[in-house]
C-alpha positions in Angstrom: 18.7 -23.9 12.0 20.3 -22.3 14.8 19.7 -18.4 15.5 23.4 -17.9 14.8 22.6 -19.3 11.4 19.3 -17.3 11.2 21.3 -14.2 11.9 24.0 -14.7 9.2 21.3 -15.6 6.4 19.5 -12.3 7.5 22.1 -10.3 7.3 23.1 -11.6 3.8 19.1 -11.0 2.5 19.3 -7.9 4.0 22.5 -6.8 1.7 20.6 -8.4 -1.5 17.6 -6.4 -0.9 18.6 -2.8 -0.5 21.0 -4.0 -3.6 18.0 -5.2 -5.7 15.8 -2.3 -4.7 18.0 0.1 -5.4 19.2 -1.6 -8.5 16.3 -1.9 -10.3 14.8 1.3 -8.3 17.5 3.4 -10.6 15.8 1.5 -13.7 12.5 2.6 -12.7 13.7 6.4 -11.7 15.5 6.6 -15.5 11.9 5.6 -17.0 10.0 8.2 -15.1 8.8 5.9 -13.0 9.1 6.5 -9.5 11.5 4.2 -7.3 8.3 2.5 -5.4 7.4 0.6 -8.3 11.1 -0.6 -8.9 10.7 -1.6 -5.4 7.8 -3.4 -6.5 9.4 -5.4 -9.1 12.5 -5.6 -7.3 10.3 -8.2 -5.2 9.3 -10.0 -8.0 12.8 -11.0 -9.5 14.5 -12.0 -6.0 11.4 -14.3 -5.7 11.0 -17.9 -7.8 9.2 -16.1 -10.4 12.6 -15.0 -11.6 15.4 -15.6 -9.7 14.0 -19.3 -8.6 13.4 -20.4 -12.4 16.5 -19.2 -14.1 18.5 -22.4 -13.3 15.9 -23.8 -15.6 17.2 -22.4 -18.4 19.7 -23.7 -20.9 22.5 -22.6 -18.8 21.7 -24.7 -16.2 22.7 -22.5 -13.1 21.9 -23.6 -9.9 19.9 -20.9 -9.1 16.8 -22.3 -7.7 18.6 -23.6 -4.7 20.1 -20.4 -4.7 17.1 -18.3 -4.2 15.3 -21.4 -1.9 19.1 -20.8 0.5 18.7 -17.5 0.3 15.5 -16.4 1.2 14.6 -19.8 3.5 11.4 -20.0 4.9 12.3 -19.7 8.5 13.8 -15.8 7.7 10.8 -15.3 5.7 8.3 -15.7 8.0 9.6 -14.5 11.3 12.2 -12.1 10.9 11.8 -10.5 7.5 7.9 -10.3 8.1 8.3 -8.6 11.2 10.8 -5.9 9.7 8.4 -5.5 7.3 5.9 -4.3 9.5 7.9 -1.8 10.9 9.0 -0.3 7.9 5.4 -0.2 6.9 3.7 1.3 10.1 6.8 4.4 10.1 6.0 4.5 6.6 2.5 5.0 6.8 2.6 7.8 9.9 4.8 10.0 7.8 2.0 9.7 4.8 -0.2 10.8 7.2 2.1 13.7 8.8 1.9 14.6 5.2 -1.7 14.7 4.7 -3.1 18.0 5.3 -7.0 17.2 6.8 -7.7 20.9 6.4 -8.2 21.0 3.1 -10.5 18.2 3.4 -13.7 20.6 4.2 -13.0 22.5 0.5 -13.7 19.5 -1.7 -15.2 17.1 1.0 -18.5 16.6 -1.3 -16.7 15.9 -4.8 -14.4 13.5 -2.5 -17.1 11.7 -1.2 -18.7 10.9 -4.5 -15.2 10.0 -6.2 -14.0 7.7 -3.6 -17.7 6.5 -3.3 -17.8 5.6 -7.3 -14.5 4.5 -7.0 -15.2 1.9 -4.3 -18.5 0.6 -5.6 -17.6 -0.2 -9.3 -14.7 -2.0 -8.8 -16.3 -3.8 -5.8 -19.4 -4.7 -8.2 -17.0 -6.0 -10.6 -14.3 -7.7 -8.2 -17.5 -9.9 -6.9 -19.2 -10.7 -10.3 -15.5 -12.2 -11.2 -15.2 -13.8 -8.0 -18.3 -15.6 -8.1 -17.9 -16.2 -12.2 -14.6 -17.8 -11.2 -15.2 -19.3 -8.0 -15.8 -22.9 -9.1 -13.6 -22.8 -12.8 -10.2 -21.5 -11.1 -8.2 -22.8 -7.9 -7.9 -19.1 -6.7 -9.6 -19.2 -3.5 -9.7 -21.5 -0.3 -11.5 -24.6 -0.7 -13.0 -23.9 2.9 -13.9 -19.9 1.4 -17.6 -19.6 0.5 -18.8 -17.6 -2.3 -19.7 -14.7 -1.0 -17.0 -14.3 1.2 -14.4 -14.6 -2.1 -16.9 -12.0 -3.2 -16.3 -9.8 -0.8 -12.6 -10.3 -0.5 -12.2 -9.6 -4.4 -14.4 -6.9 -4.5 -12.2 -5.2 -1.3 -8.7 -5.9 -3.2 -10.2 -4.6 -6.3 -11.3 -1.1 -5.1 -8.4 -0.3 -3.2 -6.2 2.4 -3.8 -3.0 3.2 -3.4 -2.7 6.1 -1.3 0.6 6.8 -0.6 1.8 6.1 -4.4 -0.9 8.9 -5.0 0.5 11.2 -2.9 4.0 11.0 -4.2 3.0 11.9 -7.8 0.9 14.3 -6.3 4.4 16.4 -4.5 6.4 15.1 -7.3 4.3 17.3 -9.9 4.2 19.6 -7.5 0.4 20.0 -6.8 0.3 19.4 -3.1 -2.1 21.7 -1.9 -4.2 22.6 -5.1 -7.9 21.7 -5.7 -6.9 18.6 -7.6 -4.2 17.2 -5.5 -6.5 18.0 -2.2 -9.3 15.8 -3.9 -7.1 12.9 -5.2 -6.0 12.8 -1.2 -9.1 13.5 0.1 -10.9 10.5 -2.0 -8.1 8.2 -1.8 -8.0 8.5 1.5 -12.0 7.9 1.8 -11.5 4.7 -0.4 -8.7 3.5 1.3 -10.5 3.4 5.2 -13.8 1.5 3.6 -12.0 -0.9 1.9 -10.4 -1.8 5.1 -13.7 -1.9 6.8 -14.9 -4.0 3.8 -11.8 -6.5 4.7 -12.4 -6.3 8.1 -16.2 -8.0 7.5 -14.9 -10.2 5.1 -11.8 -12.2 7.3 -15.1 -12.2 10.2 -17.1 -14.1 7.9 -14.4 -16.3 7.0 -13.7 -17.2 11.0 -17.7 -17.7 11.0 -16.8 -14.6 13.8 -19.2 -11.6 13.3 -17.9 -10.6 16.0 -13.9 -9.6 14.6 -15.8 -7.1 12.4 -18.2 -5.5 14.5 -15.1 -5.1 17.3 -12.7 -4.1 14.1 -15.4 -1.2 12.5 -16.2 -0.2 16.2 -12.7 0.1 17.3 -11.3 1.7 14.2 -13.7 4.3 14.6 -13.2 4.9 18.5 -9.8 5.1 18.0 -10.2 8.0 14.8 -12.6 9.7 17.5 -10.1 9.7 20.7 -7.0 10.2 18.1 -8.9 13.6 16.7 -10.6 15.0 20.6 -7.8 13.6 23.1 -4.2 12.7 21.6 -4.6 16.2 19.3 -5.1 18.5 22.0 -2.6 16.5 24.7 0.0 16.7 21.5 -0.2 20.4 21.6 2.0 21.7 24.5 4.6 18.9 23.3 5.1 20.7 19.7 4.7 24.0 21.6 7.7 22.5 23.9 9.9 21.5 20.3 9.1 25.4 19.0 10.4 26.7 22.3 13.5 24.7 22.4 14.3 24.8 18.8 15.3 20.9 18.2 13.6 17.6 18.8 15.1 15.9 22.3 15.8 12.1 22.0 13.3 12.3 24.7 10.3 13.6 23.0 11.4 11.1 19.9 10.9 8.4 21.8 8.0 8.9 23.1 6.2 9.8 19.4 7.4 6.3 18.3 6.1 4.9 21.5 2.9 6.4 20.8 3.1 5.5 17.7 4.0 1.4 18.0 0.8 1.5 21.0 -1.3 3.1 17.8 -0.1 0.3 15.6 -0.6 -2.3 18.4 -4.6 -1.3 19.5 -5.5 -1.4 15.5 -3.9 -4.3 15.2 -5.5 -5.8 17.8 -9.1 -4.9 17.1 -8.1 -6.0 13.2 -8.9 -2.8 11.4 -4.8 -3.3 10.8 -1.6 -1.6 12.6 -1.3 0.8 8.8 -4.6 2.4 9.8 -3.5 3.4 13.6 -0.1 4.5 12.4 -1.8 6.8 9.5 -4.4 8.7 11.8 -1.5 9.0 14.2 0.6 11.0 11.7 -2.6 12.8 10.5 -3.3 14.3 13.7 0.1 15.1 14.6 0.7 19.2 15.1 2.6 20.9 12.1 5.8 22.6 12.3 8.9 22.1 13.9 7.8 18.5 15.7 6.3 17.1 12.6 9.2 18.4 10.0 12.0 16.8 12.6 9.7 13.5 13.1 9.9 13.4 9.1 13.9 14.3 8.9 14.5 11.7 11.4 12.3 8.9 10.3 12.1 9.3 6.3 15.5 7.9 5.4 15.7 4.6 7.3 12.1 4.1 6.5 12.4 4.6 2.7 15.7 3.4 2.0 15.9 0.0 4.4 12.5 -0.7 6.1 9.8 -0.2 3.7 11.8 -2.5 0.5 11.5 -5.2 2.6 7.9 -5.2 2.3 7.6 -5.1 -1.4 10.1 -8.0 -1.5 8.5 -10.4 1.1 5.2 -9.6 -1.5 7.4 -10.0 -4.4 8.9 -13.8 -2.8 5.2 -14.5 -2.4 4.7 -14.1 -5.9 4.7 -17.1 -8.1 3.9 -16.3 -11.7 5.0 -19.8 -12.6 1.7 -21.1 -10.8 0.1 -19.0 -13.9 0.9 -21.8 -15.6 -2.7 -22.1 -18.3 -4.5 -20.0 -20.6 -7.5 -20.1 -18.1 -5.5 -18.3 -15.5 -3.7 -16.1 -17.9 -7.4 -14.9 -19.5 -8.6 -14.4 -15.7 -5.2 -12.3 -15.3 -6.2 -10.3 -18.2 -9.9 -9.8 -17.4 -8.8 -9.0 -13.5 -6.5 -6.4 -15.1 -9.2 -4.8 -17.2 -12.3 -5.2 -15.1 -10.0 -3.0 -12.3 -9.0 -0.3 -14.9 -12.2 0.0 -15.9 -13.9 0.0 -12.4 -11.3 2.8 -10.9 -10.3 4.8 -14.0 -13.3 5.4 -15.7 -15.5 5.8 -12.4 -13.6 7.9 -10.4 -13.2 10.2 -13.9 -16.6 10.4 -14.5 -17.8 11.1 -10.7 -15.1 13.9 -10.7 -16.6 15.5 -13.9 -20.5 14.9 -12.8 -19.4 16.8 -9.9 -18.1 19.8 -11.5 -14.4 19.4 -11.9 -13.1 19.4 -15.7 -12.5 17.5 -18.3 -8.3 17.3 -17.7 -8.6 17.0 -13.9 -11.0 14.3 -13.8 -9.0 12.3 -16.0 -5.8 13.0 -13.9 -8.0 11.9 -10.9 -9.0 9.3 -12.1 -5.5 8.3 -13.4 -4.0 8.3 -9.9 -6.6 6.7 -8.2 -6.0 3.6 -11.0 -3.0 3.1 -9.0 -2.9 0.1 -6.4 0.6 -0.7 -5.3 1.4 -0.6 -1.3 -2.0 -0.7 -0.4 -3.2 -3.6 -2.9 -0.1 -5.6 -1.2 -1.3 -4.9 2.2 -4.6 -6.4 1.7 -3.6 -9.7 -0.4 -0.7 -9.6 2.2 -3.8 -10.5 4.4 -5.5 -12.7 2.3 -2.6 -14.7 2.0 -1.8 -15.1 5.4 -5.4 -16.0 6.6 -5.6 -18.7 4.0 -7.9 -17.1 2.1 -6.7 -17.0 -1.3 -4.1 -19.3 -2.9 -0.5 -17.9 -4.8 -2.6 -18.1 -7.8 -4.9 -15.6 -7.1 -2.1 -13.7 -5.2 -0.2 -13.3 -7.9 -2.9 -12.5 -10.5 -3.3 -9.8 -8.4 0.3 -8.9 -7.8 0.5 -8.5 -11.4 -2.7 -6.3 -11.4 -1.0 -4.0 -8.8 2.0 -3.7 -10.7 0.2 -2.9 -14.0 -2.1 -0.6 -12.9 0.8 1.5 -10.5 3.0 1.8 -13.6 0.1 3.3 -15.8 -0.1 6.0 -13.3 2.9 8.5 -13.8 2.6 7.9 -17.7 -1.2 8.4 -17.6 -1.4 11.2 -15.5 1.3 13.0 -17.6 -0.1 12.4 -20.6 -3.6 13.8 -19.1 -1.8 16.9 -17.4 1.1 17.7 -19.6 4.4 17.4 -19.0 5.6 20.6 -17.1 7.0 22.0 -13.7 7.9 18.4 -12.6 10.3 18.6 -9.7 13.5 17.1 -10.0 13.9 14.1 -7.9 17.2 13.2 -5.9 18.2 11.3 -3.0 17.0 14.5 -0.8 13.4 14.8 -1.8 10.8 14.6 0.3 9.2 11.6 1.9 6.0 10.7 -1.0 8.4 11.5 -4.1 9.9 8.7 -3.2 
């Protein structure tokens, strides 16, 4: 295939996605869902789970060489992929423009021992099932040790989903309160060890100690240098946008400059380009540069870049591989064995710790929630060979579950009042 022809079937997927995700997006909106987990399962149909097996029903459509044109593998794995990143690093330095590391100090010790329980439960449990499953199920590399799929399941099992916290967390309106500062702070916290975690895990898999050592190292040098050296030199340039009153093309250029270099060093000592471009936002000054950063970057980000991540996840997704009762009743048990690890641990470490009875059930509901970050990681495990579709899209399904328990749990938990309307102008996490 020429790149003519490349160019022509991209532009084409292109228009098929945004239509999808906002499609089923508006579904997910009208449900009290928010649009993220449309998104989501927006992925899923455009994939062969849905769109790739309906030409095997009695109509008879052709719609498995339909889906196979559209999304060929050749615009799946270059082009499409590398979009994907993109959308994901912007996407992840506005979360952390958003995140406000101040309030960190006030419930820094209850954080600690929420994302700590909410790390080592699931992780407990994720490697019990790994190593219960290891030999029955084809769900990990032949060439994958047990310990090693241990560790990997026990990683994708405690993750959370930060930035799907965060938006329930400004769509309710509770940005800035002690319960909304402590889901951050701890989702946050769970979020950066799980990557460590990952980071040792794809090491031993390359019989490499050495890709972890250089990926917790380098992850924490660049935190350290981000925090004492880019902070301080980013001063004088927000001081600079305050003066002048605007944000010069300039100056723009040179944050996303900064900010693809961030993506590029994490990436390279494996700790992941998300992690660079989050610490980036996070230690990026407040006020006029860091609203005008978020005007400018939000809406391409949200609305074209970051849907097609969820979809190259969702055409990665193969339910039809779920094909026995075996692999549906390890579905199941995944599904329960992660509720039970995140929702009732984090609920009960909030409440040993002081907080009440409500709160640490709302806690505990939003850090339930996988999504972007669960994709991330078995993004990774894909790619490295790691784990098969089967065990990709067990898991898939987990995230998926699990994200859209979170708005109705937490509701339920909290009650249902003050919640912001949301429209096509709300801020970057409500959507």
């Amino acid at each position: 295939m020429s790149n003519f022809d490349l160019s022509i079937q991209y532009f084409l997927q292109l228009a098929v996605i945004l239509a999808a995700c906002r499609l089923v997006g508006w579904a997910a909106r009208w449900i009290g869902q928010p649009q993220v987990v449309g998104e989501m399962i927006a992925g899923v149909v455009l994939g062969p789970s849905v769109l790739g097996l309906l030409g095997e029903r009695p109509f008879g459509l052709p719609l498995p060489d339909l889906q196979k044109a559209l999304f060929s593998e050749p615009v799946l794995k270059t082009v499409l992929y590398c979009m994907a990143q993109v959308g994901l690093v912007l996407y992840m330095f506005l979360v952390g423009a958003e995140f406000n590391a101040g309030l960190l100090r006030e419930k820094g010790r209850t954080a600690a021992a929420v994302s700590a329980s909410g790390m080592f439960v699931p992780f407990v449990l994720g490697a019990i099932l790994a190593f219960l499953l290891f030999e029955r199920l084809p769900l990990f590399n032949p060439a994958a040790s047990k310990a090693e799929a241990a560790l990997f399941m026990g990683a994708a099992m405690c993750i959370t989903a930060f930035p799907m916290l965060a938006r329930i967390i400004v769509e309710r309106g509770i940005a800035g309160t002690r319960l909304g500062t402590l889901a951050l702070a701890a989702g946050s916290m769970d979020d950066a060890a799980a990557w460590c975690v990952l980071a040792i895990v794809l090491a031993s898999f390359n019989a490499n100690p050495a890709i972890a050592m250089t990926a917790i190292a380098g992850g924490i040098a660049y935190a350290v240098v981000a925090i004492v050296v880019i902070r301080p030199l980013l001063r004088p340039l927000a001081a600079a946008v305050e003066a002048r009153g605007e944000l010069t093309p300039r100056v723009f250029s040179f944050v996303l400059m900064l900010l693809l270099a961030a993506a590029w060093l994490t990436d390279y000592v494996r700790i992941y380009a998300v992690f660079g471009a989050f610490i980036l936002g996070a230690v990026m000054p407040r006020g006029r540069l860091c609203r005008e950063l978020q005007q400018k970057i939000e809406p391409l980000t949200t609305n074209f870049l970051l849907p097609l991540f969820f979809v190259y996840s969702g055409l990665n997704t193969r339910i039809d591989l779920v094909s026995t009762g075996a692999l549906w009743g390890a579905a199941a048990v995944v599904l329960v064995a992660a509720c039970a690890g995140k929702y009732v641990a984090c609920a009960l470490a909030a409440r040993l710790s002081g907080e009440s009875l409500r709160d640490s059930l709302a806690i505990g509901a939003l850090m339930n929630a996988r999504g972007l970050m669960e994709l991330i990681i078995l993004n990774i495990g894909l790619e490295r060979g790691l784990i098969t579709h089967e065990l990709f899209t067990i898991m898939v399904l987990m995230a998926i579950v699990t994200t859209l328990m979170a708005t109705p749990l937490f509701n339920w938990v909290y009650g249902r009042f003050a919640i912001p309307h949301i429209t096509d102008d709300a801020p970057i996490l409500v959507r």
